[in-house]
Every structure is written in structure tokens, then in C-alpha cells.
C-alpha positions as CSV (number, residue, x, y, z in Angstrom):
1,X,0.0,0.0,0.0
2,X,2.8,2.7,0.7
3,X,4.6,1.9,-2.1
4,X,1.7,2.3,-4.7
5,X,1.3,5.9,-4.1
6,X,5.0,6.4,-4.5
7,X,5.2,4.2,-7.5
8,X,2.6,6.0,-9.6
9,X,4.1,9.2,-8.2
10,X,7.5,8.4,-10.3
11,X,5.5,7.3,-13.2
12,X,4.1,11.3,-13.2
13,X,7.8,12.6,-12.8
14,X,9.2,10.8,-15.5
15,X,6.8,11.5,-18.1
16,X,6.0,8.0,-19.4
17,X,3.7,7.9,-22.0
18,X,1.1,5.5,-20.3
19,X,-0.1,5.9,-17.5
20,X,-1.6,2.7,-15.2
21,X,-6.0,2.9,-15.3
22,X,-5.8,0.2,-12.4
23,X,-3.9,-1.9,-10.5
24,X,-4.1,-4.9,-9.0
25,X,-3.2,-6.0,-5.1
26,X,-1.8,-9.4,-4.5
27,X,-3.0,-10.0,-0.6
28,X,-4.5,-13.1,1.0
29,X,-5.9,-11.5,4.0
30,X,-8.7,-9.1,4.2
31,X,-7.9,-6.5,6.1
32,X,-6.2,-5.1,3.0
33,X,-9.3,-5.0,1.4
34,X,-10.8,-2.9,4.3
35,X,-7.9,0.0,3.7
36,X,-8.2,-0.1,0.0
37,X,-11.6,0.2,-0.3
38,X,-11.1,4.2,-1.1
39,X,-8.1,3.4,-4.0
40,X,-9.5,2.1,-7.0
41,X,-7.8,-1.5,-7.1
42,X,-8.7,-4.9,-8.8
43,X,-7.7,-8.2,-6.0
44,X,-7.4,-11.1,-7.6
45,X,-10.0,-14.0,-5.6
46,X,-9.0,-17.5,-6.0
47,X,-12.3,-20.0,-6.7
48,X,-11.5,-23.3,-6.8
49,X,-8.7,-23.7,-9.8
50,X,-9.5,-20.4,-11.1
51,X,-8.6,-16.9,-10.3
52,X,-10.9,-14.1,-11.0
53,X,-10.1,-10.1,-10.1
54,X,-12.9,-8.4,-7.9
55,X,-13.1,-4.4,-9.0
56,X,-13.0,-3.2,-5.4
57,X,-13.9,0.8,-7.0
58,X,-16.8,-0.6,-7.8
59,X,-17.8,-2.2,-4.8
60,X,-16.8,1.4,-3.1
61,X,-19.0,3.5,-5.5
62,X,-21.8,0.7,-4.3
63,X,-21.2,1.5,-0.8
64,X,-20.6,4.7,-0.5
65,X,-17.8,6.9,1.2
66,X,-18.8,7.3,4.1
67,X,-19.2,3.9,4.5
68,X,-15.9,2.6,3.4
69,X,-14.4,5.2,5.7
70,X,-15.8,3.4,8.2
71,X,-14.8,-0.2,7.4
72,X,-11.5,-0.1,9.1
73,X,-13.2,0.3,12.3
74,X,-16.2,-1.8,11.6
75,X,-13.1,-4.7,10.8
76,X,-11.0,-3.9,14.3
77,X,-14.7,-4.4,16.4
78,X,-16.2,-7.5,15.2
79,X,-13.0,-8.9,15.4
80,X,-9.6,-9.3,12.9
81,X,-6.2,-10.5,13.4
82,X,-5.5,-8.5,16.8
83,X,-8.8,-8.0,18.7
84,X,-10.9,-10.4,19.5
85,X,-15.0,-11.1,18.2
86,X,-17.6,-11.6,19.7
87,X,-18.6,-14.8,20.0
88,X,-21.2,-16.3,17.8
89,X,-21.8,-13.0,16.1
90,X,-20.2,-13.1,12.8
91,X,-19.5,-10.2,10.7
92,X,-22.4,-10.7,8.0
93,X,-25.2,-9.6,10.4
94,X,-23.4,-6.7,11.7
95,X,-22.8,-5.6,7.8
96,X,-25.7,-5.0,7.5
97,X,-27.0,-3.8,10.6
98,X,-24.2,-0.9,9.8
99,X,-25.0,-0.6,6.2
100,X,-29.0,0.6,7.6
101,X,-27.6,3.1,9.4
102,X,-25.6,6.4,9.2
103,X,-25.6,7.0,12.7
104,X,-23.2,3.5,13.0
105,X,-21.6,4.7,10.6
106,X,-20.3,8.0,12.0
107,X,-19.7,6.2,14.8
108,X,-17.3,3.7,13.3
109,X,-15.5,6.5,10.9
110,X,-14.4,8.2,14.3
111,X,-12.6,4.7,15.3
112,X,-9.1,5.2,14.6
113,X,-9.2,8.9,13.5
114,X,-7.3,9.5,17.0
115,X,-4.9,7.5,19.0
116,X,-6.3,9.7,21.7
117,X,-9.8,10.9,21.0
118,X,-10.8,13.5,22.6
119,X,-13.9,12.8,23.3
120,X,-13.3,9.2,24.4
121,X,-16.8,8.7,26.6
122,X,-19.2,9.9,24.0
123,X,-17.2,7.1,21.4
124,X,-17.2,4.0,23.9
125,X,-20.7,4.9,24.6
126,X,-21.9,4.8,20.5
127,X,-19.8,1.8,20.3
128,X,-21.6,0.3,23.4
129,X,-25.0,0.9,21.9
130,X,-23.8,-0.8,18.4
131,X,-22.6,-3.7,20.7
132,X,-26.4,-4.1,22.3
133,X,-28.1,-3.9,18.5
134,X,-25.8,-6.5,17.3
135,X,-26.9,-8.6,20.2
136,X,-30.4,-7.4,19.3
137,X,-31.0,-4.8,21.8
138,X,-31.7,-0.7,21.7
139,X,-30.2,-0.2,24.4
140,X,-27.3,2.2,25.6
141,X,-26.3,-0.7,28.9
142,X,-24.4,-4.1,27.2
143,X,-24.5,-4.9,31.0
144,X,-28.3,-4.7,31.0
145,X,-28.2,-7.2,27.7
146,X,-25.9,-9.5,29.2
147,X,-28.2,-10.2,32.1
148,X,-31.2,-10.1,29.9
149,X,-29.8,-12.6,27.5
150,X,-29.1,-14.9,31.0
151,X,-31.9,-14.6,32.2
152,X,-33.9,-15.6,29.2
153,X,-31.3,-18.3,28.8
154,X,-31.3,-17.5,25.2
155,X,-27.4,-17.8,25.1
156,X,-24.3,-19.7,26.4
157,X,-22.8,-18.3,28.8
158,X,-19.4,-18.2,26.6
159,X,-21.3,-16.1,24.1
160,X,-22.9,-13.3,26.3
161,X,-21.6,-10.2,25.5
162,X,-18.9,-8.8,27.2
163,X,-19.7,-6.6,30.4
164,X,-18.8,-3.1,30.0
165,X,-15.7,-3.1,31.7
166,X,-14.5,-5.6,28.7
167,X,-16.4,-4.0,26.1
168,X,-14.7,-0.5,26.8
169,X,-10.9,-1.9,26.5
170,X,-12.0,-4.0,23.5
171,X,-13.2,-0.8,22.2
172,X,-9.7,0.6,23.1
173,X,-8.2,-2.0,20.7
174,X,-9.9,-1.3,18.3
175,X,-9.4,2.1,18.2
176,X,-6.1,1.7,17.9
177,X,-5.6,-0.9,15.4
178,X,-8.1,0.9,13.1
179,X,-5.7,4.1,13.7
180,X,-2.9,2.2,12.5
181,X,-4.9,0.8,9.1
182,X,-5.3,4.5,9.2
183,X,-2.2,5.7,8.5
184,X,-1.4,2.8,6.0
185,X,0.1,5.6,3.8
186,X,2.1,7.0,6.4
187,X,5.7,6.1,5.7
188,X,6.6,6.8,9.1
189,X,3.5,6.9,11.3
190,X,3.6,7.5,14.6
191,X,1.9,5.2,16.7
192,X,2.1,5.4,20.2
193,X,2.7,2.4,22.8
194,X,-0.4,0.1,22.9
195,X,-0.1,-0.6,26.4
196,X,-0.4,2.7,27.0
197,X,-4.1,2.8,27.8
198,X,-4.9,0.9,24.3
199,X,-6.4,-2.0,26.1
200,X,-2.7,-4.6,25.7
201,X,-0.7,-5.2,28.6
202,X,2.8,-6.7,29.2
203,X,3.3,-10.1,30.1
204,X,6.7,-10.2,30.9
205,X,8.7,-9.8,27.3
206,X,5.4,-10.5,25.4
207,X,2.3,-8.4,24.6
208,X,-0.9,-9.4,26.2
209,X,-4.9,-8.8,25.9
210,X,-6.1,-6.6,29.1
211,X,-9.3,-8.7,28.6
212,X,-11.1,-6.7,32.3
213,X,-10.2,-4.5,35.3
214,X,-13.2,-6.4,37.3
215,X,-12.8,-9.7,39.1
216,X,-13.8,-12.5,37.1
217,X,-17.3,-13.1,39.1
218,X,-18.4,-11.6,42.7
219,X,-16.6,-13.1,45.3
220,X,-19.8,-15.4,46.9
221,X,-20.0,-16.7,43.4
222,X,-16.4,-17.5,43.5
223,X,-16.8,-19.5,46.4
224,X,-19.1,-21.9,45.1
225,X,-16.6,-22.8,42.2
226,X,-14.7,-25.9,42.8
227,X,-13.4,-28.9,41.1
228,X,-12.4,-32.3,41.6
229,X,-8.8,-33.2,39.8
230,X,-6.7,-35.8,40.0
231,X,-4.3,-34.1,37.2
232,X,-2.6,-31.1,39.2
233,X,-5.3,-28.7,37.9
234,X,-2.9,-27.6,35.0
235,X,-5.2,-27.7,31.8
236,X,-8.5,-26.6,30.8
237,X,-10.3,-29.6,32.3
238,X,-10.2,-27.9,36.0
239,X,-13.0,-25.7,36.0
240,X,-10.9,-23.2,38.1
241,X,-8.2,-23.1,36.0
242,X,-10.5,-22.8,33.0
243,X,-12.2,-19.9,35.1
244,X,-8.6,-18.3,35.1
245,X,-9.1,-19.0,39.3
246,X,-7.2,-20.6,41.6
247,X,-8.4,-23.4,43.7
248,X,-9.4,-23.1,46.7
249,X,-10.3,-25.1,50.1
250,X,-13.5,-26.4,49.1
251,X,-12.0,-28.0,45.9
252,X,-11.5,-31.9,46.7
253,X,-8.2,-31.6,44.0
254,X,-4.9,-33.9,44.2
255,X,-1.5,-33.1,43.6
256,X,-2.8,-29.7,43.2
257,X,-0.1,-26.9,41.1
258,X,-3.3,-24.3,41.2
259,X,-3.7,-23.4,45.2
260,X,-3.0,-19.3,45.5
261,X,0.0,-20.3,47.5
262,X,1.3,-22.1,44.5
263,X,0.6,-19.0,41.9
264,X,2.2,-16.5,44.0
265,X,6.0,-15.8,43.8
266,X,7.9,-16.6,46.7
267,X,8.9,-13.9,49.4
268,X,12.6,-13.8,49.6
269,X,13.4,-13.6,53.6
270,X,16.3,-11.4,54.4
271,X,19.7,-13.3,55.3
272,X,21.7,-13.2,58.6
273,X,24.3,-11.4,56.9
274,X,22.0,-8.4,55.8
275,X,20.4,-8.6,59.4
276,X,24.2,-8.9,60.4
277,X,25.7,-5.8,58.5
278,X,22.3,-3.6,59.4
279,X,23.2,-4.4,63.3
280,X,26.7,-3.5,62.8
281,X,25.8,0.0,60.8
């Protein structure tokens, strides 16, 4: 992408007698597709043993501009190579809940516009209320349709939406991965650090998903989580592990590697020869 702007710009300074009508973007992923959507590129689609080109201007003029401004931020919510979706809500639905409305689509073109928006509240909250539509709700609370949802029983419990507090850093994530699709053009963007109050933390030399501030359930519900192992509570199969909890005395476990004691790093005691040289200062 940054090089086709500067390719075409040396094809005007040399005074070539063509000039390209189109080109053509060799990408196997689709988040190209998102930025390029305002260019006027063909990408070639492989179907079965046969390759055919998709016009992507002409799928632009179809949707308009302000919705193809928007598609780099309606990619980073519902979920693309670095954030996370939302589980068992595919992108087709939302498409087209989007492509009904302009309000949506304001609200997505502001994704990524600003590392730092300004007005930060007044976005999460517009992205909140797309959240709740997409899980078939007007509503302004996702905490409200969460507990609707459960009540009803008309979900898993693994595809709820997120509660707010996840929703919000999600949103974070988004926000700034749309930013960086953003400045694809950039050749030197500057992009600030995404742990930075961009919804990633570090995990010690790694980069990690701040999935929630909140604790992961109240603490009397906690308490009623338990398990029976016979493995050490290492894998998935221990509900408390699973839970991302540690077990706990009402847990009937053996061998178990998951107590809190076991999780927490050991407190390094102070020798006799520190106390030794403090006693003779």
C-alpha cells in the first residue's frame, strides 16, 4: 500500500507515455481489502482452480464513502487479526445492521481517526449501543443485555456479550488498530505504545490482551466454584483453572499446582548477613 502511491508518483515525474488505469493487489488476507476500499484497485479472488479479479472501485461506489471510511473500524470491532469477536456474532449480520444506518456509521468512521480521542466517553458509549443492536437490543447498557440474555437463557454463557468493563478496553483495541490501518500511507507513522491505555498489557517480554479490570465473578459466586482433579489442575479440564481461578479449600483436587500459594511468587526472607551488617551499621 505505501509503495503504490510512490510508485505512480514516479510514473508522473518521468513522463512516461502510459499511465496505469488500475492496479491490482496481490493479498491473501482481508484486512487489505478494508484499507483499500477508497483506491481504485482490482484483487485477484481464487475460486476453486480459477482466479478471478474483484473491482474493489466498484464495490466502493456501491457503498458509498462514508461507509468505506468506516470499514476499518467496523473490521477492528467485530473482530480481525489483533482484537478479538464476539462470540457467535459473525461479521455478516453486523454488515448489515451498519449498512442501515448512518448514525453507525459516523460512529465507526471516528474509530481510529485519533490514537487519543478526545472525546473518548461519548465514542465507547456509540460503540456500546452498536454492541447491544448487534446482540439485538436498543439499548445504551451491554450490562443490561448480558443479564437479559441470561436470564432468558437464550445464550451460552461463553457467548454473552462482554460486560462493559471488557467492552470498553475492547473498544480501546480497536481504536487503535483501526488508527494504525489509518495511516497505512504514512511512511513513518507514529503510533504510540499500545499498552499505554490501548487495552494490551505486558506479560513479561510479550504483549498481552487486558481482557477486564473487574474480578472475574463476585466473590460469593467464587466461592461456590470448585473442582475435583486428580491431574494437578494444569489444563482446561479444571473448571478453576478454566475460570482463570485458583483453587481453593473447598476444591477436593490432588496433587494440586493451582492453590494461591502455589501462583504466587515466593517472598525472599532477608539473610543473617544483611540482618548482620544492618546491626553492625
Amino acid at each position: 500500500m505505501l509503495y503504490l502511491p510512490y510508485r505512480l508518483q514516479r510514473i508522473l515525474s518521468r513522463r512516461m507515455p502510459f499511465f496505469p488505469t488500475c492496479c491490482t493487489i496481490f493479498s491473501p488476507g482481508c484486512c487489505v481489502e478494508t484499507v483499500v476500499t477508497q483506491a481504485s484497485p482490482w484483487i485477484p479472488k481464487r475460486v476453486k482452480h480459477r482466479r478471478r479479479y474483484v473491482d474493489v472501485s466498484s464495490i466502493a461506489r456501491h457503498l458509498g464513502r462514508q461507509f468505506c471510511q468506516a470499514l476499518p473500524g467496523f473490521h477492528a470491532l467485530t473482530g480481525c487479526d489483533t482484537t478479538s469477536a464476539f462470540s457467535g456474532k459473525g461479521k455478516a449480520a453486523a454488515f448489515q445492521l451498519v449498512m442501515s444506518s448512518e448514525v453507525y456509521q459516523r460512529t465507526l468512521k471516528l474509530l481510529g481517526s485519533e490514537f487519543a480521542p478526545v472525546n473518548l466517553d461519548q465514542l465507547l458509549s456509540a460503540c456500546e449501543r452498536l454492541v447491544c443492536a448487534i446482540y439485538g437490543y436498543e439499548s445504551d447498557n451491554v450490562d443490561q443485555v448480558r443479564y437479559k440474555l441470561f436470564c432468558a437463557k437464550a445464550a451460552e454463557s461463553s457467548q454473552l456479550p462482554p460486560t462493559r468493563d471488557a467492552l470498553y478496553l475492547h473498544i480501546r483495541r480497536a481504536n487503535f488498530q483501526a488508527g494504525i490501518w489509518q495511516r497505512a500511507l504514512e511512511a513513518q507513522p507514529v503510533v504510540p505504545d499500545p499498552t499505554a491505555g490501548h487495552g494490551w498489557i505486558t506479560a513479561g517480554e510479550d504483549l498481552a490482551i487486558h481482557w477486564t479490570t473487574l474480578p472475574p465473578a463476585p466473590r460469593d459466586v467464587l466461592l461456590l466454584l470448585s473442582c475435583q482433579c486428580r491431574t494437578g489442575c494444569t489444563s482446561g479440564r479444571c473448571s478453576c483453572h478454566h475460570a482463570g481461578l485458583p483453587c481453593s479449600d473447598v476444591c477436593s483436587c490432588q496433587n494440586c499446582q493451582n492453590m494461591a500459594s502455589a501462583l504466587q511468587p515466593p517472598v525472599h526472607e532477608p539473610s543473617d548477613n544483611a540482618q548482620d551488617s544492618d546491626g553492625e551499621a
